[in-house]
N, C-alpha and C positions, 0 to 999 in steps of 0.2 A: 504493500500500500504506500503510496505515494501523502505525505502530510506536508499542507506548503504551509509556513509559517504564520502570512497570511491571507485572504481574499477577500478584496472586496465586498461589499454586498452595493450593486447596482438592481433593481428591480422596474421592471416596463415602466412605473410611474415613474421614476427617476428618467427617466430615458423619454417617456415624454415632456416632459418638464423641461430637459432639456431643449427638446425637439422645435418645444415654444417659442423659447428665449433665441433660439436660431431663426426661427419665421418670423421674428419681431422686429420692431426697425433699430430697435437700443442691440448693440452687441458688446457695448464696452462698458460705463457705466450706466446705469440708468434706471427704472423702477422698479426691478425685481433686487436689485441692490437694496436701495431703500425698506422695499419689504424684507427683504432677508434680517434687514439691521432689527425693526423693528419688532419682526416675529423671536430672536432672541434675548433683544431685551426685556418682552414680557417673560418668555422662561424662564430668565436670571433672576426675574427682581430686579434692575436695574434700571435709570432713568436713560443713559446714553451709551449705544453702541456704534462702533465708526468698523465696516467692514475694509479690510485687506489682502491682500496677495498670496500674505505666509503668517504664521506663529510669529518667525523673528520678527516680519513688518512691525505686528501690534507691539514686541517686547522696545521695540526701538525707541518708537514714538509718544508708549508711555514714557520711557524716560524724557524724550524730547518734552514731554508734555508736563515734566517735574522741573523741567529748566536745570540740568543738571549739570554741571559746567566741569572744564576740564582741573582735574586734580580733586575732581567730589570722589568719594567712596560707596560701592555699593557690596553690599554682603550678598553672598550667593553659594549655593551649594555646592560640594567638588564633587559630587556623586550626580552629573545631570549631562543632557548634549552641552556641544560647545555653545551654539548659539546664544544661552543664558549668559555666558561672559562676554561672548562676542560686541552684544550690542553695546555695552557699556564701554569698551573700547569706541565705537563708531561715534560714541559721545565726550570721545576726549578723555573720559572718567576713568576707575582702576578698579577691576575687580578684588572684592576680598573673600577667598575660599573661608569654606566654613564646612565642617562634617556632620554627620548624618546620624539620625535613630538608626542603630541595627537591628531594629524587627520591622519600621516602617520603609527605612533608603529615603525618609523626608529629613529636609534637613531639621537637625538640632534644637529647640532654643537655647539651651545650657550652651552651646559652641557660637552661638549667634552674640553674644553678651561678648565672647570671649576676644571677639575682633574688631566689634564695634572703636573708631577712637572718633577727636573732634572734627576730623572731615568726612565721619560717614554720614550719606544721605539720604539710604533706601535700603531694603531689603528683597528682595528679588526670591521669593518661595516656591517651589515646585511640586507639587501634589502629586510624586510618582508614582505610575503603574494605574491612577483611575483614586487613589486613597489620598484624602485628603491630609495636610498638616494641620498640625496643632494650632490652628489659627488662632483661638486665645490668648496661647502663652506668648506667640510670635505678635500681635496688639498691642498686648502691653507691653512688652516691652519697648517699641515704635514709638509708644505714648511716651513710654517713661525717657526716650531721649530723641525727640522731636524728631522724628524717622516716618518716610515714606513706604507704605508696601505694596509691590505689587505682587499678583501671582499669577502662576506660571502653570495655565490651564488645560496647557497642549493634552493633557493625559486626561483629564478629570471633567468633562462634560457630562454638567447629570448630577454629578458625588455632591452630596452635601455635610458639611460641617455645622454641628447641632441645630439644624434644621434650617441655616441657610447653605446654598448653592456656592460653588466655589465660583470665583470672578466677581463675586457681589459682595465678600467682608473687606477685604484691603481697599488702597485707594486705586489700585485698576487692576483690571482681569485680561488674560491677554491669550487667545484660543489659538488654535492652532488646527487646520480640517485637508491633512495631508492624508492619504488613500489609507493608510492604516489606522487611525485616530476614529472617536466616535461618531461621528459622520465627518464624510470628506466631500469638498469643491474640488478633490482633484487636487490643486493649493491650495491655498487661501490662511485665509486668519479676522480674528474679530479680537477689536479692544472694546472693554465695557468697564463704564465707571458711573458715578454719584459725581459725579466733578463738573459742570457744564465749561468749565475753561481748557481742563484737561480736553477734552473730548472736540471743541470746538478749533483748537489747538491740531490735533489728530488727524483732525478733518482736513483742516488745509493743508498741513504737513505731506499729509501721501498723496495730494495731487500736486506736485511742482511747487506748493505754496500760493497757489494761482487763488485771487479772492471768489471769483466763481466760477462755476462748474459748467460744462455743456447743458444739462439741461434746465439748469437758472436760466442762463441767457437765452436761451429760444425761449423758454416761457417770457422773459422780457423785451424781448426781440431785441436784444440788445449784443453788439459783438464784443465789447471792450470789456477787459479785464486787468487786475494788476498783480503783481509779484513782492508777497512781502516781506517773506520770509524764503529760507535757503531749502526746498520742500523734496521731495522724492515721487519716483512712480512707484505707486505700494497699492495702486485700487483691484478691488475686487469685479471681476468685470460678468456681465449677466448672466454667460450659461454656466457660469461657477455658481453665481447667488440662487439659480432657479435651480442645480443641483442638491444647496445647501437648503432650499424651502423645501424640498419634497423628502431631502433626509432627515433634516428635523422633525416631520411630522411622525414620523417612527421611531425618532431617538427612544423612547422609552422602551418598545418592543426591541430594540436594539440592544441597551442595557439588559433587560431583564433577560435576554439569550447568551449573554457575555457572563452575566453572574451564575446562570444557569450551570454552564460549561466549568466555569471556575469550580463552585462546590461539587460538583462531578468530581472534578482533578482533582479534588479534597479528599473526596471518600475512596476513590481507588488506588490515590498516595497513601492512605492511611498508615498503611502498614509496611510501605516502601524503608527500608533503613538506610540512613542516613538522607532523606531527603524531608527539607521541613517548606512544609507548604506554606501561601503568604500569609502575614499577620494580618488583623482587623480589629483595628483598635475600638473602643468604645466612642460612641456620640458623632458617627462617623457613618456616611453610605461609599462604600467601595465599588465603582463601574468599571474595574477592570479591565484599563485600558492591555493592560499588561496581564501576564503568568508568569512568575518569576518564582521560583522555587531556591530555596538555598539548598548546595551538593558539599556535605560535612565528610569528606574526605576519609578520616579519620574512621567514619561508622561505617560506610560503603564500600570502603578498599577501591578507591578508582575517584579519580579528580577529575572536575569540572572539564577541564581542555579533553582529558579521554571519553568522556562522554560526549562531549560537544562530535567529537570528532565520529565516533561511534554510531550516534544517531543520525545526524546527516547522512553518514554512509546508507543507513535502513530509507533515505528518503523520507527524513523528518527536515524540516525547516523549522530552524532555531537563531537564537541572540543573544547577544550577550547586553545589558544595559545598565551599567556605562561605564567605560575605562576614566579613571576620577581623571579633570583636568588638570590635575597639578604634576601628571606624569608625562604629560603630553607635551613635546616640543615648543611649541610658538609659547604656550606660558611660562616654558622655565625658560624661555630665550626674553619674554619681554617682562615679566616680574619678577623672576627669579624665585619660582617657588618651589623648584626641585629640590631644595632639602627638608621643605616641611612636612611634617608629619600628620594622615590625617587616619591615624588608625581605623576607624569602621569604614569609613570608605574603602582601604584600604583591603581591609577583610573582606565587606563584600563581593569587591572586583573578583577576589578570588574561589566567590562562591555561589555566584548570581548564574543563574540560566533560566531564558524566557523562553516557554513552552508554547507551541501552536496555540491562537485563540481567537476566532473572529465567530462576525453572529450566527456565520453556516455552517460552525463546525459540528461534527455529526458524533455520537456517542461511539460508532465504531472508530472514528475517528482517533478519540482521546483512549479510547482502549489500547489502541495501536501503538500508539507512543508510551502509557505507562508502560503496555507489557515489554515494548524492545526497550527502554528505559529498564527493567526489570532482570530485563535477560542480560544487557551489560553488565549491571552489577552484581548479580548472582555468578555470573560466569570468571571473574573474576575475585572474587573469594577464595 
């Protein structure tokens, strides 16, 4: 049996939805964008959403959107993609690595304190694998020393944190709807905030900076426009937003086949040794973006890499998520953080493997992988 790590879920309505936005006279920006913005900021709870291109777009722009100037400090997880530091470079700023819960892979608060100094200006959270962080503890502390947060929603559409939605307790939420994430534009990305400056900020930003838009001006009949700021192309363009209307409308069935699949992989790991299935913390909904199992070496006789490499072989599609960035060239070239130490991150990398997961995945499916999963490490004993 052939297990790809992951597939899509396109269905006819998607595909007509598309189909529309293609017969329609807008193909770049224009009212299915709009709808698209607003049909998620009722989801979220939120007053404004500014749709974009990519995940990174929206992480960029809320910072641009915090006015965050060069030599500011942003706290960020070493256990996440590059992206998350990435941007804060494109803002002149300096990332500060920070490590991780090792039962969540969310970053820290106790490590969040720990790097904080007088030019930090934000905190940048990432809700790995679909599970939310500790958004309380990560609040006040923000509170307690006049700090920004945003979070980092790529994984977590849907999860909520005691009873609110993730993208709606920090001061911006920044999504990510790449083919693997919980619903995908193919690219794209959405910032959502409570901030009308932030957001209106946003907005000009990812068009060139231009003060109006194509279809302002033909409602005005008017051609002129101005440039007021230094802006980007970062728009989300129609038959992205008409893909993300018509996957939205299932996100939930979507989730609830993701967690479905995940507790599965629970009860037929049960008794797998050495392999500890994902945490799920209390006051918390997990949508699962991710399967991520930890492989304890130690209890299974056989390491994460020999499995990795094992299972592929059987025709499983696997990953690994995330080699920490402070191991990684360009950071230790441009901060120089190749000698710090971020033990759980650390540990994790060496024990993290994300297991097939998407909304069509099939019970024989997940059978397939526990049991060659199974037979690696029993045959090695």
């Amino acid at each position: 049996m052939n297990v790809p790590f992951y597939v899509p879920w396109i269905t006819d309505e998607d595909k007509k939805s598309v189909l529309d936005a293609l017969n329609s006279r807008w193909l770049t920006v224009g009212p299915k964008a709009s709808e698209f913005e607003r049909l998620l900021a009722d989801f979220l709870g939120v007053k404004y959403t500014v749709s974009v291109n990519s995940g990174t777009a929206a992480l960029h722009l809320a910072l641009r959107g915090l006015n965050l100037k060069p030599k500011d400090e942003v706290v960020v997880p070493v256990f996440t993609f590059a992206a998350v530091a990435n941007v804060v470079f494109y803002c002149g700023a300096r990332p500060l690595f920070a490590d991780i819960d090792p039962r969540t892979f969310n970053l820290s608060p106790e490590k969040i304190v720990d790097r904080i100094t007088n030019k930090t200006k934000a905190i940048i959270t990432v809700h790995y694998g679909g599970q939310p962080t500790d958004m309380k503890e990560i609040m006040e502390i923000a509170e307690d020393h006049d700090l920004y947060v945003i979070e980092d929603c790529a994984h977590s559409l849907g999860a909520s944190y005691r009873g609110s939605k993730t993208g709606s307790i920090g001061t911006v939420g920044c999504f990510s709807f790449y083919p693997t994430k919980i619903i995908t534009t193919l690219e794209g990305g959405m910032l959502a905030t409570n901030e009308e400056s932030i957001a209106r900020k946003a907005r000009l930003l990812k068009t060139h900076g231009m003060t109006t838009g194509a279809q302002e001006r033909e409602k005005r009949a008017e051609w002129r426009y101005d440039i007021t700021d230094l802006g980007y192309n970062y728009n989300l363009n129609e038959v992205q937003a008409a893909l993300g209307i018509s996957q939205l409308k299932r996100v939930g069935d979507g989730i609830k086949r993701r967690v479905e699949a995940a507790h599965y992989y629970a009860r037929k790991l049960n008794r797998t040794k050495g392999i500890l299935t994902p945490y799920e913390a209390e006051n918390r909904t997990h949508v699962y973006h991710l399967y991520v199992v930890k492989v304890l070496e130690e209890k299974c006789g056989v390491s994460r890499d020999e499995l990795f490499s094992k299972l592929t072989s059987n025709g499983i599609g696997l990953s690994v998520h995330f080699t920490p960035l402070h191991l990684m060239t360009f950071y230790k070239k441009t901060i120089g953080c190749g000698t710090e130490s971020f033990p759980n991150a650390e540990e994790a990398y060496k024990q993290v493997l994300s297991l097939p997961l998407f909304p069509t995945i099939s019970r024989d499916q997940i059978d397939y992988v526990v049991e060659s999963l199974n037979d690696c490490i029993y045959q090695s004993a």
